[in-house]
Backbone bond lengths (Angstrom), bond angles and torsions (degrees), N, CA, C in turn:
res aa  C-N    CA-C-N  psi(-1)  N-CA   C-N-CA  omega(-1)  CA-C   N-CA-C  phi
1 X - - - 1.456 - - 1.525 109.03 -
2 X 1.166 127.03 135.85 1.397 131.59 168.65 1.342 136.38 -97.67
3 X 1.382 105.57 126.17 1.339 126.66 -139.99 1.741 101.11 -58.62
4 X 1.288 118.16 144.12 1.604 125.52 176.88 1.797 109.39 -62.04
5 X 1.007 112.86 117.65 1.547 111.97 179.62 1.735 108.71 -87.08
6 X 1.157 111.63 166.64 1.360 137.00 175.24 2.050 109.31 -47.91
7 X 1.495 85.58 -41.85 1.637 99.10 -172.82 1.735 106.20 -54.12
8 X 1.582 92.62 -65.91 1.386 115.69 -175.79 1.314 110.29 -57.41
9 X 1.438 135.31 -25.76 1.144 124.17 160.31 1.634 130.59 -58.68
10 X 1.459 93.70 -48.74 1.512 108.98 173.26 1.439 114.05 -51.96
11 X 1.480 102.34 -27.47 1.883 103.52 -160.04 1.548 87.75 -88.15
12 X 1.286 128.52 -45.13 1.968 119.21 178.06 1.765 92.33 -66.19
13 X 1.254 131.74 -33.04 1.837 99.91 -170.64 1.383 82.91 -70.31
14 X 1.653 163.91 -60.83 1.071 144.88 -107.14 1.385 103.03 -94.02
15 X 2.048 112.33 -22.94 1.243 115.49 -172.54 1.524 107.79 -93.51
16 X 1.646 109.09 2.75 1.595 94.45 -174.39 1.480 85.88 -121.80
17 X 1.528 143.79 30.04 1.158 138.96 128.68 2.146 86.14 98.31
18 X 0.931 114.88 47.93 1.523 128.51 -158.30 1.452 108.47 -120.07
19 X 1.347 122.66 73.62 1.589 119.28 159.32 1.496 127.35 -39.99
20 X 1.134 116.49 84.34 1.895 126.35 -179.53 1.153 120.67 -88.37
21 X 1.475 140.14 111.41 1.058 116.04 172.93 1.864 118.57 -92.95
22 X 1.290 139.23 176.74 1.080 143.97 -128.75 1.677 92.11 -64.06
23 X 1.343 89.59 -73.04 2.095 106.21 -176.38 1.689 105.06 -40.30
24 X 1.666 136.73 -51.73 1.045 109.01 146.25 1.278 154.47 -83.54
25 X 1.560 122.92 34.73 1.684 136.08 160.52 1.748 97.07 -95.62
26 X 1.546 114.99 -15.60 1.543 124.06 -179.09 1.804 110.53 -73.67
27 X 1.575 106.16 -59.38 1.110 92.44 158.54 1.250 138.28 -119.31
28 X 1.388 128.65 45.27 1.301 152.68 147.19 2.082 92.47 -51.48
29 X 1.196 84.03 -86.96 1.321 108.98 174.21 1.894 102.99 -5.32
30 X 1.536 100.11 -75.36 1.263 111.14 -156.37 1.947 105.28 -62.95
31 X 1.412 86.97 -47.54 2.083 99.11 171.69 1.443 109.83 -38.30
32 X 1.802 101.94 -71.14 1.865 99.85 -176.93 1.342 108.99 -54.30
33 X 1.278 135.48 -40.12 1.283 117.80 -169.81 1.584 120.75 -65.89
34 X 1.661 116.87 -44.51 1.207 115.76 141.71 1.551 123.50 -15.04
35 X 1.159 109.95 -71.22 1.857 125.16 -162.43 1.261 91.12 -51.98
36 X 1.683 113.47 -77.59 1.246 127.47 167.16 1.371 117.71 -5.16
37 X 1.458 116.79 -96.59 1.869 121.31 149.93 1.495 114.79 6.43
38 X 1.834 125.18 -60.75 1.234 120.63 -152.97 1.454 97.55 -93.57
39 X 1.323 120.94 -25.21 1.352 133.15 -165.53 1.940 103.22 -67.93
40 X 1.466 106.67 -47.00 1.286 117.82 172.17 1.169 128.52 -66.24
41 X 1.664 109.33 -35.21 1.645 101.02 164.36 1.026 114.95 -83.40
42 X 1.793 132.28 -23.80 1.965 99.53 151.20 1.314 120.66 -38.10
43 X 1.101 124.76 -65.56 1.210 131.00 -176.35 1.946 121.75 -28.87
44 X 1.153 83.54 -37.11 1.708 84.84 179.49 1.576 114.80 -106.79
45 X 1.517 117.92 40.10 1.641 119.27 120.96 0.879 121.48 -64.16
46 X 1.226 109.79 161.89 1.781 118.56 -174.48 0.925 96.06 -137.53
47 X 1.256 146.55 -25.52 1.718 130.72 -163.43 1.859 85.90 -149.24
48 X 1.006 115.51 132.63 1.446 156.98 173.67 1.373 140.07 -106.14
49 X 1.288 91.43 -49.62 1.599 108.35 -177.99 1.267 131.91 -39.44
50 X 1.401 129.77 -32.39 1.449 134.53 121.07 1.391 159.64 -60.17
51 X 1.702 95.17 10.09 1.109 87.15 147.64 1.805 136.07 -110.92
52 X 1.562 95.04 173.47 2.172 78.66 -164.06 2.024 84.85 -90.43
53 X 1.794 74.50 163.58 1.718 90.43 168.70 1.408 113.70 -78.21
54 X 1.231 125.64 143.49 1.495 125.25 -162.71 2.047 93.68 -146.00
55 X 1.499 108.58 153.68 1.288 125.80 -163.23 1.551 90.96 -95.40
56 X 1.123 138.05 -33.80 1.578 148.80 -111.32 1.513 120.41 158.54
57 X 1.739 111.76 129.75 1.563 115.06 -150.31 1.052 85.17 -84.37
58 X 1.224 144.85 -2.09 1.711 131.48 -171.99 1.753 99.60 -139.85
59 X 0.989 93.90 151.29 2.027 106.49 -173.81 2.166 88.24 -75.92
60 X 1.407 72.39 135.26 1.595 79.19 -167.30 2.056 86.70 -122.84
61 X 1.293 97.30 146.70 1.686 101.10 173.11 1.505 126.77 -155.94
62 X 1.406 115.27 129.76 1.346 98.98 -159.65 1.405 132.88 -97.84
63 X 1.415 108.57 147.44 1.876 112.70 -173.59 1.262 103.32 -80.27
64 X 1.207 95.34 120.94 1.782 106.77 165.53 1.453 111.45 -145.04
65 X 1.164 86.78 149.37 1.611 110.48 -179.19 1.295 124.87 -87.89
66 X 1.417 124.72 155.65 1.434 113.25 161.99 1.198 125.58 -36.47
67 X 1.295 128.11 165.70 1.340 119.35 161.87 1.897 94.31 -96.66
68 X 1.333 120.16 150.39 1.381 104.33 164.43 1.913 84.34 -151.21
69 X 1.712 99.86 159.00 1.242 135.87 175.67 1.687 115.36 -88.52
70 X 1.604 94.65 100.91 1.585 94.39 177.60 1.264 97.24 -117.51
71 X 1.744 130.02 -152.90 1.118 141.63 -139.30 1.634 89.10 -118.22
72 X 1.092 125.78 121.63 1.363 127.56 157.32 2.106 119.21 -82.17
73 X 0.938 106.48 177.72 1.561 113.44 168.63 1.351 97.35 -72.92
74 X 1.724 114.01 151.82 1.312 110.31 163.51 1.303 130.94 -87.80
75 X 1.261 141.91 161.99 1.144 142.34 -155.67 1.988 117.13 -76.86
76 X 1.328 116.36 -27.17 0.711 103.29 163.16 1.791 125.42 -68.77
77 X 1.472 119.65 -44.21 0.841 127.23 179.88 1.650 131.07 -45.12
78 X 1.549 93.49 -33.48 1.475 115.53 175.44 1.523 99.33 -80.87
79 X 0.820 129.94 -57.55 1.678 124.80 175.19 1.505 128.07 -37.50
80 X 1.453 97.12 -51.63 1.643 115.98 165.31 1.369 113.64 -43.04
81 X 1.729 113.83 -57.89 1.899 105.03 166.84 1.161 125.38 -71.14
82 X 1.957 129.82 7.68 0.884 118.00 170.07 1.352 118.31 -88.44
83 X 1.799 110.86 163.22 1.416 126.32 -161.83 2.025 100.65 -66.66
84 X 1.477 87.46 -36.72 1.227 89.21 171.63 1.894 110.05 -176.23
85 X 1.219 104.74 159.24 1.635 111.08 -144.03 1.743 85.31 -148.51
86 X 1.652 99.77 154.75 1.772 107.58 -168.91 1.321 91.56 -167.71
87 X 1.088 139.02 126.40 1.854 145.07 168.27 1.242 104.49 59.57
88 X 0.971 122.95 33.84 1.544 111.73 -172.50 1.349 142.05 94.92
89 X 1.008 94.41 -12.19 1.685 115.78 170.46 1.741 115.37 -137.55
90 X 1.312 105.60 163.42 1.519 123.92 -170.84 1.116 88.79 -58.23
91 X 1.380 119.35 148.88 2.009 150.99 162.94 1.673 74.49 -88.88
92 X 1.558 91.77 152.43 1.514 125.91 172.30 1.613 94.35 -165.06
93 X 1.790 101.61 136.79 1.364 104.14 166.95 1.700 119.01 -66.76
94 X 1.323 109.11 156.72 1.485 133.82 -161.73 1.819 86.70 -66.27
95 X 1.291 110.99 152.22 1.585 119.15 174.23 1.565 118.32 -135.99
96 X 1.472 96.86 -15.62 1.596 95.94 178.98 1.481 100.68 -141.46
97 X 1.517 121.82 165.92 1.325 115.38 -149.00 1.357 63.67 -96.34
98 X 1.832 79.62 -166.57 1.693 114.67 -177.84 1.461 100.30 -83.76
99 X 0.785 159.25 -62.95 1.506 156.83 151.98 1.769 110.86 0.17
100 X 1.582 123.86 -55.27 1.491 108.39 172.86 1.148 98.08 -47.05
């Protein structure tokens, strides 16, 4: 595969509207060609079919905690800092007509 030049970089910043100055079309350059590189050796598997689809290169698993029941604020109190409050709960302006 042949390596991404300086030119060809300049010519995608010019098409994606991308002010570059020299040192980054220098290592722009060097990054895509990298990418480039890794992109091509996917490419050259040939047989696949065994392997599984995966989210993540490493088995990832998640920490969780109990759930447990502590003491919240009380309800009036929380109401009191609201902007505004009606039966017991916060007022919020209307968002969908009467028709949904």
């Amino acid at each position: 595969m042949a390596e991404i030049t300086r030119t060809e970089v300049a010519h995608l910043a010019r098409l994606s509207r991308l002010a570059l100055d020299d040192s980054e079309l220098d290592q722009l350059a060097t990054q895509l060609d990298v990418i480039l590189g890794a992109v091509a050796k996917i490419g050259e598997v040939t047989d696949a079919t065994d392997v599984k689809p995966m989210t993540h290169a490493v088995p990832i698993e998640n920490v969780m905690r109990p759930d447990e029941v502590r003491p919240s604020l009380p309800r009036e109190d929380v109401l009191v800092m609201a902007p505004s409050a009606e039966d017991g709960r916060f007022r919020v302006p209307r968002i969908l007509d009467d028709e949904a």
